[in-house]
TORKOL-4160 file (C-alpha; in steps of 0.2 Angstrom, whole numbers, padded with zeros to 4 digits, m for minus):
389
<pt num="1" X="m0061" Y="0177" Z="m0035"/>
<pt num="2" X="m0071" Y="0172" Z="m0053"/>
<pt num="3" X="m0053" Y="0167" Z="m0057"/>
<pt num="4" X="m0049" Y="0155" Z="m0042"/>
<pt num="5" X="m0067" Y="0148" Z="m0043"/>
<pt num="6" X="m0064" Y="0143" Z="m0063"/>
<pt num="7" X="m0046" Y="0134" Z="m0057"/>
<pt num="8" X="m0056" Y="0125" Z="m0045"/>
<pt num="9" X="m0069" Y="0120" Z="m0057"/>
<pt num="10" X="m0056" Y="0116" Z="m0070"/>
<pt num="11" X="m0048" Y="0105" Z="m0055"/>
<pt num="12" X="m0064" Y="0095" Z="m0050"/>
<pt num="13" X="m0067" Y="0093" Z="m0069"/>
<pt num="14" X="m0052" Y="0085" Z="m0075"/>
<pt num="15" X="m0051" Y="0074" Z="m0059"/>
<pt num="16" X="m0060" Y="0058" Z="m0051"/>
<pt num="17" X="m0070" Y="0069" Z="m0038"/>
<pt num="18" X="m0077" Y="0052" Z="m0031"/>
<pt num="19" X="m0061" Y="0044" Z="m0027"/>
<pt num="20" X="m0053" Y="0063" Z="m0018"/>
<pt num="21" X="m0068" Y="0062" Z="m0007"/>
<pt num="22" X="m0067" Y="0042" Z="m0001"/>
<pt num="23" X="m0050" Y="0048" Z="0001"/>
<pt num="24" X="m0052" Y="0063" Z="0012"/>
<pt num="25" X="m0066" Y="0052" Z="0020"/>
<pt num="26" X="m0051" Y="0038" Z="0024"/>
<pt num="27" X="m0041" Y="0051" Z="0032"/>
<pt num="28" X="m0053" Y="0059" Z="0044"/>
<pt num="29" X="m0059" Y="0041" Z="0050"/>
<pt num="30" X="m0042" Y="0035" Z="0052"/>
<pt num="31" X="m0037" Y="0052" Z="0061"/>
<pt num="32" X="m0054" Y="0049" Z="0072"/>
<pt num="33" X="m0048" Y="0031" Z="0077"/>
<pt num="34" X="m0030" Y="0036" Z="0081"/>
<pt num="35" X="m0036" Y="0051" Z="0092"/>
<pt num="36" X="m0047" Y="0039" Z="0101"/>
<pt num="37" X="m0033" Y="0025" Z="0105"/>
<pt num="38" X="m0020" Y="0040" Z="0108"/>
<pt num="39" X="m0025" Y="0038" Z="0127"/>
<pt num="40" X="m0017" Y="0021" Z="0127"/>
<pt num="41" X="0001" Y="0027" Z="0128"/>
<pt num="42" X="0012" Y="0041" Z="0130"/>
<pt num="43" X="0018" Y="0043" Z="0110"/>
<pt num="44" X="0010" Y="0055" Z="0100"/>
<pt num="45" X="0004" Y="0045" Z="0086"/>
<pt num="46" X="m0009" Y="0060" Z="0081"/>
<pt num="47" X="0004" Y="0073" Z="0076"/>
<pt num="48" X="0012" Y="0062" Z="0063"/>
<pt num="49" X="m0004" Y="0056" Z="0056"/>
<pt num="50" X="m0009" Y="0074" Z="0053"/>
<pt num="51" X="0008" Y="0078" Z="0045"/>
<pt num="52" X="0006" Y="0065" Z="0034"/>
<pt num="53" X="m0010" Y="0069" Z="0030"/>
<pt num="54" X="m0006" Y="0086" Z="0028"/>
<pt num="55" X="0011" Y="0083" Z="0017"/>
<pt num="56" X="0002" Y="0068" Z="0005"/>
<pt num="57" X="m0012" Y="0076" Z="0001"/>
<pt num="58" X="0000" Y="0091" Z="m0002"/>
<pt num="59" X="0009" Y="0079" Z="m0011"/>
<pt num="60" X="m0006" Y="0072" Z="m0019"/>
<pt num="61" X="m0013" Y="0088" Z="m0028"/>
<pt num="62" X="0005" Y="0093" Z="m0034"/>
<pt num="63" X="0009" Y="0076" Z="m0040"/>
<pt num="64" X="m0010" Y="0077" Z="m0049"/>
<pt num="65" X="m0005" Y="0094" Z="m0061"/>
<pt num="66" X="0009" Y="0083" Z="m0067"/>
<pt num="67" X="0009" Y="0072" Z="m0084"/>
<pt num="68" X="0012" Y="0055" Z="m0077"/>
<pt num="69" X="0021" Y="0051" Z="m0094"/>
<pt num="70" X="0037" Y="0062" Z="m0088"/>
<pt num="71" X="0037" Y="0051" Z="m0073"/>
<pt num="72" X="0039" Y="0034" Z="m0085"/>
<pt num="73" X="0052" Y="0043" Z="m0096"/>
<pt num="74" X="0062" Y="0048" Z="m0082"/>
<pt num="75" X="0060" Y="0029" Z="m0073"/>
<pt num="76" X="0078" Y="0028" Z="m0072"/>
<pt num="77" X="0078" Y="0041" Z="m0058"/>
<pt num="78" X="0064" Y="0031" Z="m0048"/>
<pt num="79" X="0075" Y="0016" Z="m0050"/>
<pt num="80" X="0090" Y="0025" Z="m0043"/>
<pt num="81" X="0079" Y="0031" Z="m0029"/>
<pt num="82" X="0074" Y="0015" Z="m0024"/>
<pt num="83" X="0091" Y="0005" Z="m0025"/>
<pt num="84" X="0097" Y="0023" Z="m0012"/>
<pt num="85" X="0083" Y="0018" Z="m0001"/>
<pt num="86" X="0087" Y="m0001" Z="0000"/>
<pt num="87" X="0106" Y="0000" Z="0003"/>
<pt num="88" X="0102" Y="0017" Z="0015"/>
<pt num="89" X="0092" Y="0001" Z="0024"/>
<pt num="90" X="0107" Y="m0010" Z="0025"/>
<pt num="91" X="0120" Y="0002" Z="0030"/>
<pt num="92" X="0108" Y="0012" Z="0045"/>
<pt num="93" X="0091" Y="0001" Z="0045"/>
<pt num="94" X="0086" Y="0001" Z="0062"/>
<pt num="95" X="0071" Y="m0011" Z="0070"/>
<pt num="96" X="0057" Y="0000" Z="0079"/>
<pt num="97" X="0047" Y="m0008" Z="0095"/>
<pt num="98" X="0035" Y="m0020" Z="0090"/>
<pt num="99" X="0042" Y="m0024" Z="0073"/>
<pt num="100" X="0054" Y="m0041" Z="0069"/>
<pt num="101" X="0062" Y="m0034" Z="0057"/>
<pt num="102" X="0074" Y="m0022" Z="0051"/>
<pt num="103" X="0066" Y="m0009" Z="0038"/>
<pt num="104" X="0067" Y="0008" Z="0044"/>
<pt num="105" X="0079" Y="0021" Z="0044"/>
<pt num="106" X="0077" Y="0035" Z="0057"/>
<pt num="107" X="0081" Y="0053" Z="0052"/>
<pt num="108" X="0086" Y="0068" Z="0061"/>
<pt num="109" X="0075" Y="0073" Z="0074"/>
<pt num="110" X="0070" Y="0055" Z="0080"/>
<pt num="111" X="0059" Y="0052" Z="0065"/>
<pt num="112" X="0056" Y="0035" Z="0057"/>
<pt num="113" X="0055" Y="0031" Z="0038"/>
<pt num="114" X="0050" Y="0014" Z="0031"/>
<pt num="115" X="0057" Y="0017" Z="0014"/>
<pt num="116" X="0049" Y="0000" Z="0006"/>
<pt num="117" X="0033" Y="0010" Z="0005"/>
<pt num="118" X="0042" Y="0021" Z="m0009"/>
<pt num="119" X="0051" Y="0007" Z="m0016"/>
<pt num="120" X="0033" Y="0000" Z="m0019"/>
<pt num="121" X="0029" Y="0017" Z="m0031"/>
<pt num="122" X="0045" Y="0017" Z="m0038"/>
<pt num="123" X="0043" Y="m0002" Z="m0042"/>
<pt num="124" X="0027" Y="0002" Z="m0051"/>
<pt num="125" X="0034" Y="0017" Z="m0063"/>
<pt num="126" X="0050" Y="0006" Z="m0069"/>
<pt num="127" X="0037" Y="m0009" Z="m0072"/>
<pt num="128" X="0026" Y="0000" Z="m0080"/>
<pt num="129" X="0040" Y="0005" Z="m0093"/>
<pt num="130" X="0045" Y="m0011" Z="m0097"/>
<pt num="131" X="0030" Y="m0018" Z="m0098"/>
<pt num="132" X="0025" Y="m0006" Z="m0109"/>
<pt num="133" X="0040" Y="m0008" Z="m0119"/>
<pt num="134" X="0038" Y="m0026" Z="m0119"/>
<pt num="135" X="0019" Y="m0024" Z="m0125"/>
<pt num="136" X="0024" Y="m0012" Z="m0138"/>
<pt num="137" X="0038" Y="m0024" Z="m0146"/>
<pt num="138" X="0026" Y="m0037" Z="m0145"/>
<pt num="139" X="0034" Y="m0047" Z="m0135"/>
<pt num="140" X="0022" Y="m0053" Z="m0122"/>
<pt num="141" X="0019" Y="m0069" Z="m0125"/>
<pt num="142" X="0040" Y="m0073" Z="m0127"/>
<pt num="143" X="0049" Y="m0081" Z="m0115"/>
<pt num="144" X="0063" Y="m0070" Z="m0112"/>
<pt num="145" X="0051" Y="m0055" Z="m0111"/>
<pt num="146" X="0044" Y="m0063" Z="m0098"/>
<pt num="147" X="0059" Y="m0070" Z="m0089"/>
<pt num="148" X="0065" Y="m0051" Z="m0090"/>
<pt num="149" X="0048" Y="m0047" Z="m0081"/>
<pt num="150" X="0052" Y="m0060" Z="m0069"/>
<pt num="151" X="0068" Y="m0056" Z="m0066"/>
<pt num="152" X="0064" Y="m0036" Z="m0063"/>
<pt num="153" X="0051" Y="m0041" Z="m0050"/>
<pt num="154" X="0062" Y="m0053" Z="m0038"/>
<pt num="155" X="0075" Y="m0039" Z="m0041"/>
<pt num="156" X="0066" Y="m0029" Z="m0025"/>
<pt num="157" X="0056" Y="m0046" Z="m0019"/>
<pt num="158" X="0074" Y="m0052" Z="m0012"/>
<pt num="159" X="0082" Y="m0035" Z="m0006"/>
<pt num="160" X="0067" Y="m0034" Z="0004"/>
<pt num="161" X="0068" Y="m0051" Z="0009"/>
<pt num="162" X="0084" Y="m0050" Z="0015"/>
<pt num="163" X="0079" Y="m0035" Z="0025"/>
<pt num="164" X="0067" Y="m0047" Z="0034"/>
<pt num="165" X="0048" Y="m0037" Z="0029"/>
<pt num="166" X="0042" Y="m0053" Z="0020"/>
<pt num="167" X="0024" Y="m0044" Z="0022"/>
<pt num="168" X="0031" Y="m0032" Z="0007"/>
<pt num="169" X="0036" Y="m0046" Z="m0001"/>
<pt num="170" X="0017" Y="m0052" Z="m0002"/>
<pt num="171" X="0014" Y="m0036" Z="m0009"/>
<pt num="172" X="0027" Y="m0033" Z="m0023"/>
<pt num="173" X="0024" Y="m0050" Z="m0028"/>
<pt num="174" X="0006" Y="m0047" Z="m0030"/>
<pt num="175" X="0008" Y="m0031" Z="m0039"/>
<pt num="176" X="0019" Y="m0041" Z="m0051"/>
<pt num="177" X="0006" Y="m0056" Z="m0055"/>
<pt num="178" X="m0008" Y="m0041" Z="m0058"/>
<pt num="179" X="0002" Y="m0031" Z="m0069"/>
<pt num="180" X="0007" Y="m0046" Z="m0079"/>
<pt num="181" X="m0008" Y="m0055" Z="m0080"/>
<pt num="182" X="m0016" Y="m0035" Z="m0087"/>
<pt num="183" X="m0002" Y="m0035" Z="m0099"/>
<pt num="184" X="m0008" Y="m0052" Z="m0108"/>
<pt num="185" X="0005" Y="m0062" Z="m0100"/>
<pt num="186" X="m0003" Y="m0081" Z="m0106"/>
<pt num="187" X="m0011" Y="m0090" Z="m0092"/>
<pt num="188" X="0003" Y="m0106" Z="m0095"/>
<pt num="189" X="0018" Y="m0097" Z="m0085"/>
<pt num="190" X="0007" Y="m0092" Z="m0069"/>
<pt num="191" X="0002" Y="m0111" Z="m0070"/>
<pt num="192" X="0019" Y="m0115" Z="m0072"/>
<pt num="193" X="0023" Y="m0103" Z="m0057"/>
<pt num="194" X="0011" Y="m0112" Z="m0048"/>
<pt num="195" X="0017" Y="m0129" Z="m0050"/>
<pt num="196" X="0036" Y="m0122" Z="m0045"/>
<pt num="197" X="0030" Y="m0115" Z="m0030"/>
<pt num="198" X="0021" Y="m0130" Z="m0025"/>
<pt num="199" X="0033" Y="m0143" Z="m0027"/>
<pt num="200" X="0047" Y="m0129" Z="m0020"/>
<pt num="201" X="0036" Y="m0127" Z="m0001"/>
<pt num="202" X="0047" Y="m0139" Z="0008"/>
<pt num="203" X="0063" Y="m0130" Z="0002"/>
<pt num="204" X="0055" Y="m0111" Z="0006"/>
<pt num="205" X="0047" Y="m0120" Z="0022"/>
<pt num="206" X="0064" Y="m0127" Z="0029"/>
<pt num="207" X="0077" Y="m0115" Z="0020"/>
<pt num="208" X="0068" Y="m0098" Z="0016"/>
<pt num="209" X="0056" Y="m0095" Z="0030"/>
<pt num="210" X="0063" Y="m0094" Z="0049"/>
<pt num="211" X="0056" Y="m0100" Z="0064"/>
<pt num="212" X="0046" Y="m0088" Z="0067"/>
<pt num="213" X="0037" Y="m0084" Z="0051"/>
<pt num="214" X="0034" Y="m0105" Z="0055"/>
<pt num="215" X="0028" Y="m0101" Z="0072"/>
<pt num="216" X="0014" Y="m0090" Z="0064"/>
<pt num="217" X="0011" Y="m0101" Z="0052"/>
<pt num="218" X="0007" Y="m0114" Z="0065"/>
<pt num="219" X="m0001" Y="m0102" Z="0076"/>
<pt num="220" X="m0015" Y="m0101" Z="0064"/>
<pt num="221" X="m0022" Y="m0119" Z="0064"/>
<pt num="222" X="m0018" Y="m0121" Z="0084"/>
<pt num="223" X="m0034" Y="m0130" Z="0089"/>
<pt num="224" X="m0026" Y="m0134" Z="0108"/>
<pt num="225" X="m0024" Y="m0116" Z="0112"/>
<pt num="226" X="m0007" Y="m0116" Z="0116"/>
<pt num="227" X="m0002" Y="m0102" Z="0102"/>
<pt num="228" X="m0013" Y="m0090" Z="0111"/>
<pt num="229" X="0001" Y="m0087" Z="0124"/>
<pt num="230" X="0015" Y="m0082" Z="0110"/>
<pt num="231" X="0012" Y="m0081" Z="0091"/>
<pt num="232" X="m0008" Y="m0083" Z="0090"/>
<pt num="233" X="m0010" Y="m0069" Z="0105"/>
<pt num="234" X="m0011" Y="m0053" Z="0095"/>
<pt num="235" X="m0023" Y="m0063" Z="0084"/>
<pt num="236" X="m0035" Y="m0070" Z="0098"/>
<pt num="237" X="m0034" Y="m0051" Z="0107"/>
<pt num="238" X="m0039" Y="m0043" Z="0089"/>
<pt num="239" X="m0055" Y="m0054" Z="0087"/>
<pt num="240" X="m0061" Y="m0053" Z="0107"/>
<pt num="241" X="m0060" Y="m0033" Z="0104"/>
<pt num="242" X="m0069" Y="m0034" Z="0086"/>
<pt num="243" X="m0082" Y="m0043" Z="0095"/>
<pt num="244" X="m0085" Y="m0036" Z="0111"/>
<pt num="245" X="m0092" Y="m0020" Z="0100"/>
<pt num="246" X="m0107" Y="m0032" Z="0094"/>
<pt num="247" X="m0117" Y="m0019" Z="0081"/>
<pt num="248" X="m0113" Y="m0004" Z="0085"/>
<pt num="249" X="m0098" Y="m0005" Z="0097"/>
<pt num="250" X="m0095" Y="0004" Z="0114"/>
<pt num="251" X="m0093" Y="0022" Z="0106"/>
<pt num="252" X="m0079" Y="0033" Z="0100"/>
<pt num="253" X="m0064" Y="0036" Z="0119"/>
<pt num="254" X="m0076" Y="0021" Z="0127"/>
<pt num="255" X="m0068" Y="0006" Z="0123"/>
<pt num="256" X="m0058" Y="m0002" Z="0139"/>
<pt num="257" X="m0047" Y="m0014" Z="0129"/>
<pt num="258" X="m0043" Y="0002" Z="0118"/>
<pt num="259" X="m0039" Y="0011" Z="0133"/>
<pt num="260" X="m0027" Y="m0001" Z="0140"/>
<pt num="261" X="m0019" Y="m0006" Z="0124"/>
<pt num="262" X="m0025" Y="m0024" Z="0126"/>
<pt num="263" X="m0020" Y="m0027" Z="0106"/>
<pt num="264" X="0000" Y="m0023" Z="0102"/>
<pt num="265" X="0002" Y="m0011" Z="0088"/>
<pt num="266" X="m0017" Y="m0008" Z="0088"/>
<pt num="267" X="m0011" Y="0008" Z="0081"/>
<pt num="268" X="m0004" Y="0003" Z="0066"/>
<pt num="269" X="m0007" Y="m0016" Z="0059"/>
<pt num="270" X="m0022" Y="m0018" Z="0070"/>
<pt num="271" X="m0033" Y="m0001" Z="0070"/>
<pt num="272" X="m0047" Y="m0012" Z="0064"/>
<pt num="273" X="m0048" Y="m0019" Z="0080"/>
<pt num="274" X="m0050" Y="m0001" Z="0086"/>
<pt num="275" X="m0064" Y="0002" Z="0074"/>
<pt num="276" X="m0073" Y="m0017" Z="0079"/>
<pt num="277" X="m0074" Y="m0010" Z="0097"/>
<pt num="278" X="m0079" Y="0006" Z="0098"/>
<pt num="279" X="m0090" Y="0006" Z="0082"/>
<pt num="280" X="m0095" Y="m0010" Z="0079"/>
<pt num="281" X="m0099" Y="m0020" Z="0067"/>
<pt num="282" X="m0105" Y="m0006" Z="0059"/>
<pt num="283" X="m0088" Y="0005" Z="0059"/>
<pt num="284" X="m0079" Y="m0012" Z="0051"/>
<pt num="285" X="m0092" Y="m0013" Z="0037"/>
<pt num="286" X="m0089" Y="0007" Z="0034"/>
<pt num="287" X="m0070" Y="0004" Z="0035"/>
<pt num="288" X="m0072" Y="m0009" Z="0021"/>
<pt num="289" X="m0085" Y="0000" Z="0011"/>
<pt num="290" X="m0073" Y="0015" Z="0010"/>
<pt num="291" X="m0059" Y="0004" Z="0005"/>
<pt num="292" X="m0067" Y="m0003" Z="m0009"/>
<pt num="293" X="m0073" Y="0012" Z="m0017"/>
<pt num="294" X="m0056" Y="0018" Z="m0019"/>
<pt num="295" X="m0049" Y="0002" Z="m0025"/>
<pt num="296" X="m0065" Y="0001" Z="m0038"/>
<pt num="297" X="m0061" Y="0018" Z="m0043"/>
<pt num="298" X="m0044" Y="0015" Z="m0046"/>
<pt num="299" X="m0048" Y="m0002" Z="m0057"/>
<pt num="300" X="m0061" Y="0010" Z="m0067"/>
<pt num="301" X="m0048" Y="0023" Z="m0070"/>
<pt num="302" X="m0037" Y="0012" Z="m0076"/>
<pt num="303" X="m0049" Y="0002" Z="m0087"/>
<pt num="304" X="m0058" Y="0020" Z="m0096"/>
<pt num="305" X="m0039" Y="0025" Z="m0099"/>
<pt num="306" X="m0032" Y="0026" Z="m0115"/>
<pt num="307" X="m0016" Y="0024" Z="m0112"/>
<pt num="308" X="m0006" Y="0009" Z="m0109"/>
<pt num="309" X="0005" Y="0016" Z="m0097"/>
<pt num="310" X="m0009" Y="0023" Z="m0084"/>
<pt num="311" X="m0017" Y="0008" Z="m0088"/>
<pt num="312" X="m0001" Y="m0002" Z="m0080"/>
<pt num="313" X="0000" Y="0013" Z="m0068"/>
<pt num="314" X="m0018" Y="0012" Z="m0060"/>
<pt num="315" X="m0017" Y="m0007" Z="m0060"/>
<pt num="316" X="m0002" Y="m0006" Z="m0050"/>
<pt num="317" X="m0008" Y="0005" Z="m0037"/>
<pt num="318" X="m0025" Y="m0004" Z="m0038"/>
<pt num="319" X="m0015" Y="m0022" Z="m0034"/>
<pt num="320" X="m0004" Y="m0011" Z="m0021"/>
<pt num="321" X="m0019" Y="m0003" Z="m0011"/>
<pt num="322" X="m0029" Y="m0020" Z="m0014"/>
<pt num="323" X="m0016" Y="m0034" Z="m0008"/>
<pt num="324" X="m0013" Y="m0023" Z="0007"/>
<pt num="325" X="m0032" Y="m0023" Z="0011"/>
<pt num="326" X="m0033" Y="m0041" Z="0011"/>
<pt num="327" X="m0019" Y="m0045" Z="0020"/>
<pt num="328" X="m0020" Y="m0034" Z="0033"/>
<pt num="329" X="m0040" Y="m0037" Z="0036"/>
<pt num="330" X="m0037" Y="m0060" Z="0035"/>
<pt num="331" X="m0023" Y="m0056" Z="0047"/>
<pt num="332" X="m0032" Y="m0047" Z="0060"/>
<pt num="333" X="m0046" Y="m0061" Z="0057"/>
<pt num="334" X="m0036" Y="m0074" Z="0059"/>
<pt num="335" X="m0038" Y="m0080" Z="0044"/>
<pt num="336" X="m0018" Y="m0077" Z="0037"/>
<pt num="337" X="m0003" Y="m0076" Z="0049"/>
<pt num="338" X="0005" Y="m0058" Z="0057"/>
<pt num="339" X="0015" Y="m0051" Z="0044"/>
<pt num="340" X="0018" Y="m0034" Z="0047"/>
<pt num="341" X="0006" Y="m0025" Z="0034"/>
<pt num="342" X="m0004" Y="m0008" Z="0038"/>
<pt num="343" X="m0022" Y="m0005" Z="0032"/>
<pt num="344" X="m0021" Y="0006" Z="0018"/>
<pt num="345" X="m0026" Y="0024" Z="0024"/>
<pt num="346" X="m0030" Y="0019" Z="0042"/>
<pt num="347" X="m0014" Y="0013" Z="0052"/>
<pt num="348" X="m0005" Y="0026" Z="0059"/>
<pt num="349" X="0014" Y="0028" Z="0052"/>
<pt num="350" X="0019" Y="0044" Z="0044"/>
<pt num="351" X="0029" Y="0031" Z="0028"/>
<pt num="352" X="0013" Y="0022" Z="0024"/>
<pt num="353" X="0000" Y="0035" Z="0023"/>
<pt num="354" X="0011" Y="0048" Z="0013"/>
<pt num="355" X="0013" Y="0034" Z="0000"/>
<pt num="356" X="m0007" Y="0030" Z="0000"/>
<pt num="357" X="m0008" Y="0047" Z="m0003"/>
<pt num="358" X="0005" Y="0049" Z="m0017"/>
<pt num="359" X="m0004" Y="0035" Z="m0025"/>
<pt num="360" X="m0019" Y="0044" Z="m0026"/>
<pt num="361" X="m0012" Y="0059" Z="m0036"/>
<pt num="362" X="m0005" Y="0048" Z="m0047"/>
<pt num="363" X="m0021" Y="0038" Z="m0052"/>
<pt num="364" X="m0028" Y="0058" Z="m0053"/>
<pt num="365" X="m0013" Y="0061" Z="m0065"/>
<pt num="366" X="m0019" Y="0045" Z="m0077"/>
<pt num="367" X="m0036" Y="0053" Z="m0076"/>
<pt num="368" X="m0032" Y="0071" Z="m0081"/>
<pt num="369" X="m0018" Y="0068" Z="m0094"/>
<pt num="370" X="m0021" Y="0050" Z="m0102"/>
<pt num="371" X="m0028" Y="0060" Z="m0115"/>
<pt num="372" X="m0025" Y="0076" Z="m0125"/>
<pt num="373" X="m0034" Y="0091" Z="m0121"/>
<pt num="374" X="m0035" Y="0109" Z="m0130"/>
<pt num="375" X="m0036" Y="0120" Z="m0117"/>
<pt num="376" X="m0019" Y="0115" Z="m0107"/>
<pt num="377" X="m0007" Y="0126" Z="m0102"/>
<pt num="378" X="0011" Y="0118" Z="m0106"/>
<pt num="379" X="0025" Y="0123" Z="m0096"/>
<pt num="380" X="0043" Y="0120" Z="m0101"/>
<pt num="381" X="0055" Y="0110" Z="m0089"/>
<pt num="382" X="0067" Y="0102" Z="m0100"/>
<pt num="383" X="0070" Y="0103" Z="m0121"/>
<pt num="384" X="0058" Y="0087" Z="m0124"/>
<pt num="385" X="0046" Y="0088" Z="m0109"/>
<pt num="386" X="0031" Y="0099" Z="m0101"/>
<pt num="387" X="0019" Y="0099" Z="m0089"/>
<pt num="388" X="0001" Y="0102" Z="m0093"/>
<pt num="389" X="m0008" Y="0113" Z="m0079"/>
């Protein structure tokens, strides 16, 4: 017993304690929300989320007791995971009711796997070592570095694209400008990647985005209403729901438009709504306020570490869990079109709540092991390599 209690303190010490409870607090809110919209519909969307939560925080801990420095010296295996996951997408990719495009793959049993949520922490690991590399050299501020950087970033930005889930596309191209800009990339080259975007809009416009992604577009600045029957109805449904909860909201398995799925998806890309509803205003603001303590947590982990790798690392997953945030809270607002991005934590979906979790015990890995410490235990796994328990 004395020797389980000193593990447990050893494991709270060399951890941030703060971000595992915001964590475990995200879960059990998101949990509470999709028990209460489960009445809506006939698919058991609890059980999955409980899996999930089950397996990543599982997956979390074990992932914690291990150096994140094995994880960059073995990128080449996370790259090779990720290029399997695209083309398993191509050759079996399946679309799922309520989705437009083609992103998942469904295994045995019946179960559904979006695999561009691991693409995302595979992305982040192979980035970090060649930004890392590149800062090393110092090379940072040369252009073929930085075309390289370039280059390894629209690498997933267009096999994603092509799959249709231009919502990850946001993402991954926001965890690339975060990244770079913390590597000391100069400031001329995001201009100058302004400036090329700009002028390029009427091409991507006409040529890259579809007739839908325009429609949504559109949707947005409708001021006759007539958007409200197609595109902008999700949208308009989201924002009665939030408000109709005024303060306080009409309490947890009491909401009528919860009940009778008024919302589409308001399981997964729209649970604020369930939370505007049912606890108000005041559930919305405790949704946000949870969310930023995790992502401030992450950015100061990432800033007190030592290490420029966990410092690329923790950036990463801080741009990841951040974009994601923002995106999916402007879209439910209205503010930014429907683009298929889940609340980090929240939405139900087995694939984007495993990764939110795996993320978490990789920041707790850059917390325990960015730098060196007497008292760990090494274990051998290879000739070079050990993990420190």
């Amino acid at each position: 017993m004395v020797n389980i209690k000193r593990k447990a303190e050893n494991f709270l010490k060399r951890n941030d304690c703060i971000l595992w409870l915001f964590t475990i607090v995200a879960a059990i809110y998101s949990l509470l929300l999709i028990s209460s919209l489960q009445r809506a519909g006939d698919y058991n969307y609890m059980f999955t989320q409980v899996i999930a939560v089950v397996l990543g925080f599982a997956g979390a801990i074990i992932i914690s007791f291990i150096d994140y420095n094995i994880f960059i010296k073995r990128w080449w295996i996370f790259a090779i995971i990720a290029l399997i996951l695209a083309a398993l997408v191509f050759l079996f990719g399946i679309q799922v009711e309520g989705t437009d495009d083609t992103a998942w793959i469904r295994l045995p049993g019946g179960i559904t796997v979006q695999p561009s949520e691991f693409i995302k922490i595979c992305f982040i690991f192979t980035f970090t070592k060649h930004l890392s590399y590149i800062q090393e050299k110092g090379l940072i501020k040369k252009f073929p570095a930085v075309m390289s950087l370039l280059i390894h970033a629209l690498i997933p930005i267009l096999v994603i694209h092509l799959q249709g889930d231009d919502g990850t596309v946001l993402i991954f191209a926001f965890i690339f400008l975060v990244m770079t800009f913390a590597a000391g990339v100069p400031a001329g080259y995001y201009i100058a990647l302004g400036v090329l975007l700009i002028t390029g809009a009427p091409i991507i416009w006409n040529f890259v985005l579809n007739s839908e992604h325009r429609s949504r577009i559109l949707a947005l600045f409708d001021l006759d209403g007539n958007a409200l029957t197609n595109y902008g109805w999700q949208q308009y449904q989201g924002k009665v729901s939030i408000a109709s909860g005024e303060l306080s909201g009409s309490g947890l398995y009491n909401g009528s438009r919860v009940e009778y799925g008024i919302v589409p998806e308001q399981q997964n890309d729209f649970i604020f709504t369930v939370a505007g509803e049912e606890l108000g205003f005041i559930g919305c603001v405790l949704i946000l306020a949870v969310l930023f303590v995790i992502i401030l947590r992450v950015i100061i982990n990432g800033k007190n570490t030592n290490d420029i790798k966990g410092k690329y690392i923790c950036y990463g997953i801080f741009a990841l869990i951040s974009s994601q945030t923002i995106i999916n809270i402007g879209m439910v607002l209205g503010f930014v079109p429907v683009v298929g991005i889940t609340l980090p934590f929240f939405s139900a979906g087995g694939s984007s709540v495993l990764s939110m979790l795996i993320c978490v015990g990789i920041v707790q890995s850059v917390v325990k092991y960015n730098e060196s410490e007497p008292d760990k235990i090494k274990v051998k796994i290879g000739k070079k390599d050990r993990i420190k328990i």
